[in-house]
C-alpha positions in Angstrom: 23.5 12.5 -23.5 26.3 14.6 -22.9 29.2 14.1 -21.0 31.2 16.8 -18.8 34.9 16.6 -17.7 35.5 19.8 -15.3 39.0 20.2 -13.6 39.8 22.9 -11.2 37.0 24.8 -10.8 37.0 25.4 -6.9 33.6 23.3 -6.1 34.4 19.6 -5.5 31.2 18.5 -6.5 31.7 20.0 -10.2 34.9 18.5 -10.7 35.2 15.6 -12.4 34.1 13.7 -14.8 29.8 13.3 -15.4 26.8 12.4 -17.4 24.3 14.9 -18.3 20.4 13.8 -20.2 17.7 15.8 -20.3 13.6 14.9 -20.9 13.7 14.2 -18.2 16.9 15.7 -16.4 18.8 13.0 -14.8 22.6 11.8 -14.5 25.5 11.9 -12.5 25.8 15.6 -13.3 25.3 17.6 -9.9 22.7 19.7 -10.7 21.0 17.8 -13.8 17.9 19.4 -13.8 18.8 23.2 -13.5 21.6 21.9 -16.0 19.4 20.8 -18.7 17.1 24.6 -18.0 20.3 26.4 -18.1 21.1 24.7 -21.6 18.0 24.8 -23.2 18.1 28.8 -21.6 20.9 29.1 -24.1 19.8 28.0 -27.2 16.0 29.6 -26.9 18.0 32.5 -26.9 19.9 32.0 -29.9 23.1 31.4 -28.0 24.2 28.1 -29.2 25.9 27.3 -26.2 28.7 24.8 -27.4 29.8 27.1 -30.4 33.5 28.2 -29.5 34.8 31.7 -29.7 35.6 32.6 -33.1 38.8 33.0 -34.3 39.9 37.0 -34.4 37.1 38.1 -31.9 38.2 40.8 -29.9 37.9 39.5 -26.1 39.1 41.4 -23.1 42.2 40.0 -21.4 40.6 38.9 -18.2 42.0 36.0 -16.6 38.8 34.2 -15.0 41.5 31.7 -13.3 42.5 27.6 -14.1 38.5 26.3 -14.6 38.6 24.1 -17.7 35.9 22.1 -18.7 35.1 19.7 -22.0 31.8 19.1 -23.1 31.1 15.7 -25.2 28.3 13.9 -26.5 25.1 15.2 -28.2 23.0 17.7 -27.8 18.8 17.9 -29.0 20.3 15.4 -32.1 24.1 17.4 -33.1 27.2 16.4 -32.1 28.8 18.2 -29.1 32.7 18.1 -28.8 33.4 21.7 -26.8 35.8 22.8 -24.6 35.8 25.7 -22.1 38.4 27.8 -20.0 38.4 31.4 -18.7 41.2 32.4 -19.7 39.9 35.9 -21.8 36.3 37.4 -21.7 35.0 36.1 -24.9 35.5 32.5 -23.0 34.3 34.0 -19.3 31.1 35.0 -21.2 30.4 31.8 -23.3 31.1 29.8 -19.4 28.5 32.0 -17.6 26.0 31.5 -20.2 26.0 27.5 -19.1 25.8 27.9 -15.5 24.8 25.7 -13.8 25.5 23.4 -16.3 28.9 24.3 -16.2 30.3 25.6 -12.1 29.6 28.9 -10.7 33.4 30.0 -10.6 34.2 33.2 -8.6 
């Protein structure tokens, strides 16, 4: 189960705060089954989507605007305690690679 707190992402049905499982997808989570593709998307391809940026990678200064979100919970058996902005590239990137687990922000 994993549990989502999104805050100002521009889509009122993301924000808030939400429940997420998968096998099968269900929750309060807005989209739960494309969620729970879009995640297991991620890891398949070796992107281990709750991983944070590392510290001293080289990310574009992009502002992707105020979209914050925190992921808790756990995820196929490991703990998940991740948060996400979009405030450089690195973190635009690493946000994109959960949608639609995590909002669509434009």
């Amino acid at each position: 189960m994993l549990r989502f707190t999104v805050r100002d992402s521009g889509d009122p049905a993301y924000d808030g705060t939400y429940e997420l499982r998968c096998r099968p997808a269900r929750g309060g989570h807005p989209a739960p089954l494309r969620a729970c593709g879009a995640l297991d998307r991620a890891e398949a391809e070796g992107k281990e989507p709750f991983r944070a940026v590392p510290s001293g990678a080289m990310c574009t200064m992009v502002d992707g605007g105020p979209a914050t979100a925190r992921v808790t919970g756990f995820w196929h058996g490991r703990a998940v305690d991740a948060d996400f902005s979009r405030h450089n590239g690195c973190e635009i990137d690493r946000w994109q690679a959960l949608v639609p687990a995590l909002p669509r922000v434009r």
